[in-house]
N, C-alpha and C positions, 0 to 999 in steps of 0.2 A: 822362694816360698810364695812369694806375689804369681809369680804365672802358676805355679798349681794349683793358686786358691782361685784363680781366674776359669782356668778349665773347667772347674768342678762345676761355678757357677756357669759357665755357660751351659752345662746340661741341667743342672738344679733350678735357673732359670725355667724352660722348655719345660720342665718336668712339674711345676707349679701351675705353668700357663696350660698344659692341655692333659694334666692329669687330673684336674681336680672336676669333682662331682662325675668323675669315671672310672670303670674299672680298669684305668690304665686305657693302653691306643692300638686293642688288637683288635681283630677283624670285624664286631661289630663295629668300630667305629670309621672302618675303612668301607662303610655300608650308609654311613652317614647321610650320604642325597639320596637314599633310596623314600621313597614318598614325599618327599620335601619338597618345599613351593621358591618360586620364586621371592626373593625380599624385597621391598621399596626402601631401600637403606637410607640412615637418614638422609644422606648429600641428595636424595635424589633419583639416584641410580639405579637400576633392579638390578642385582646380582644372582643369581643362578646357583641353585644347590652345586656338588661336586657331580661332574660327570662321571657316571658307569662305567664310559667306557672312552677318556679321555681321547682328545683330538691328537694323535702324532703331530709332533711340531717338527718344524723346517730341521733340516739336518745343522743348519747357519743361520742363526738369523741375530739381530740387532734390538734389544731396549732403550728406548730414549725414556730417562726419568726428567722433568722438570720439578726441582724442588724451591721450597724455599730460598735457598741458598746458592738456587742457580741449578742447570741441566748435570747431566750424565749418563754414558752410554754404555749397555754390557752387552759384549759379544757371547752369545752362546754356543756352545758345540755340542750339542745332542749324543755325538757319541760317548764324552766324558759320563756323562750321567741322564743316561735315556727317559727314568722315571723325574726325576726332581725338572730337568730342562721340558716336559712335556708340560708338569705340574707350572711349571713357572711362565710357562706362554699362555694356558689355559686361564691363569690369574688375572694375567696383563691382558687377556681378549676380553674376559667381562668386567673388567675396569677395578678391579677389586682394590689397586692399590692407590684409586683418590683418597688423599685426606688420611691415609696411613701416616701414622708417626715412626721418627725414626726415635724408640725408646731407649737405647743400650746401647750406651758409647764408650769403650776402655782407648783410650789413645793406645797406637802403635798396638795392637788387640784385634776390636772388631766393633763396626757398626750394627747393632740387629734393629728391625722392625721386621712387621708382618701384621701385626695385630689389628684387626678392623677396627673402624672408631664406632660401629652401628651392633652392640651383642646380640641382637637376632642373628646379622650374618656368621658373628663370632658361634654361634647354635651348630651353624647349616656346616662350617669349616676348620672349626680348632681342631674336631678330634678326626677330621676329614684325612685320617693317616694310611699313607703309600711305603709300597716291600721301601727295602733301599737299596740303593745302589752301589755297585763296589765302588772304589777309588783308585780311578784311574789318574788321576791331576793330584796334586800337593795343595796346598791350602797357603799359598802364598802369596805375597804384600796383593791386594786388588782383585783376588776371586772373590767369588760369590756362592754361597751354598746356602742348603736347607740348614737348620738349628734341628735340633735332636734329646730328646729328654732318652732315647736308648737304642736299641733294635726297633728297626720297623713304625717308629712315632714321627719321621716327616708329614706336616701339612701344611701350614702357609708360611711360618716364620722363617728370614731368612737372616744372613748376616755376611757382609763386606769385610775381608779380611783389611785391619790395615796397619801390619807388618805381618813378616815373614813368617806364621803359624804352623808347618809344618811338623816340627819338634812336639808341638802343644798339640795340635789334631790330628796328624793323620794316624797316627797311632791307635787315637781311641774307634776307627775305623766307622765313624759315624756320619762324620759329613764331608761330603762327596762333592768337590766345586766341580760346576758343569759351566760358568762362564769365568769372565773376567771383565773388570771396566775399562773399557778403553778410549776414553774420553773422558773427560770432568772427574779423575782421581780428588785435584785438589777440593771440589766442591766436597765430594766425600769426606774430605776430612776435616774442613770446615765446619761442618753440620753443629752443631752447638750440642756439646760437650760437659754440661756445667752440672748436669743433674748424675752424670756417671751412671753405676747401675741401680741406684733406688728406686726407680718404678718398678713397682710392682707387674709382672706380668699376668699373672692368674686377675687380680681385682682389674687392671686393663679390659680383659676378655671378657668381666662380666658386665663391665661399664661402659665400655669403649671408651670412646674419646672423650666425653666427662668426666672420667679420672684423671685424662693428661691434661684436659684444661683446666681445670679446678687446682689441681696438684701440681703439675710441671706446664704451665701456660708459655712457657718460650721454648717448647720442643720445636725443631725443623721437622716437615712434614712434605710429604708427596703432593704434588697440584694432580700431575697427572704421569702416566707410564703407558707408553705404544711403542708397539712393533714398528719396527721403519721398516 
């Protein structure tokens, strides 16, 4: 009973964070960068609406996360999941995921983040949603996929599987692992744990990071994410 009330929330999740104040995440909102400016996000950083016409990423290529809690590395293969592994290089190129929390932690489940801490950017990319991808890979202990509130709603949220998921996603035919980590598992599942799923994800996106510091102040958090 516990893993299917788990599933549900992980699309009921997603479906709060980038359905709300929209008509849902169809092609208007996959038009999202269209006239959008660049953001001065709070850390600093200018982050870049959604590209038109996304950069093709390496067929292989390597993430290095430094978190809180210590580094971690996800190998990508582009052929598992062509859109989500473009989407997901295109993120790590314009730094999108400094100062990302990791909000959603079910032990032996799934780690999620994605959520900007700055809701301007949260504007330019929540509803920033791409087709999807078939599934080619299983969803097991140490991939990495998009999060999914249905058809066709990936944008920046992702989630670390960490056990064997299979059974629980691949079925519902929605997220599509295009890596894996292959270094720094154990940091992964280190990550601090103690808030479970109570954060809110919708009030996140329109708060950013004021809502996890206010509310959840000892979340682990992204320094920084590059390409090696």
């Amino acid at each position: 009973m516990r893993a299917a009330c788990v599933d549900k929330l992980l699309v009921l999740s997603l479906g709060l964070a980038m359905g709300c104040g929209a008509e849902g995440a169809g092609s208007g909102a996959r038009q999202a960068g269209a006239g959008s400016s660049v953001v001065q996000a709070d850390s600093g950083r200018r982050i870049p609406p959604p590209s038109l016409r996304p950069e093709r990423s390496p067929d292989s290529y390597r993430v290095r996360f430094v978190t809180t809690k210590g580094p971690f590395v996800v190998q990508v293969k582009r052929s598992l999941a062509p859109r989500g592994a473009d989407r997901f290089y295109e993120l790590v190129r314009i730094g999108y995921f400094t100062d990302v929390r990791f909000f959603r932690l079910v032990p032996n489940f799934v780690v999620q983040f994605g959520v900007h801490g700055d809701p301007a950017v949260n504007a330019l990319w929540d509803t920033a949603a791409m087709p999807d991808d078939p599934i080619r890979s299983s969803n097991a202990d140490g991939t990495i996929a998009f999060a999914a509130s249905g058809a066709n709603t990936r944008a920046t949220q992702l989630f670390i599987n960490t056990g064997n998921n299979a059974r629980k996603l691949d079925g519902q035919k929605l997220f599509s692992p295009f890596g894996t980590v292959v270094e720094g598992m154990v940091v992964v599942r280190a990550l601090n744990a103690e808030y479970g799923e109570e954060p809110n994800p919708a009030k996140a996106v329109r708060q950013g990071n004021r809502y996890f510091t206010r509310w959840f102040p000892v979340l682990d958090y992204i320094k920084s994410a590059t390409v090696e």
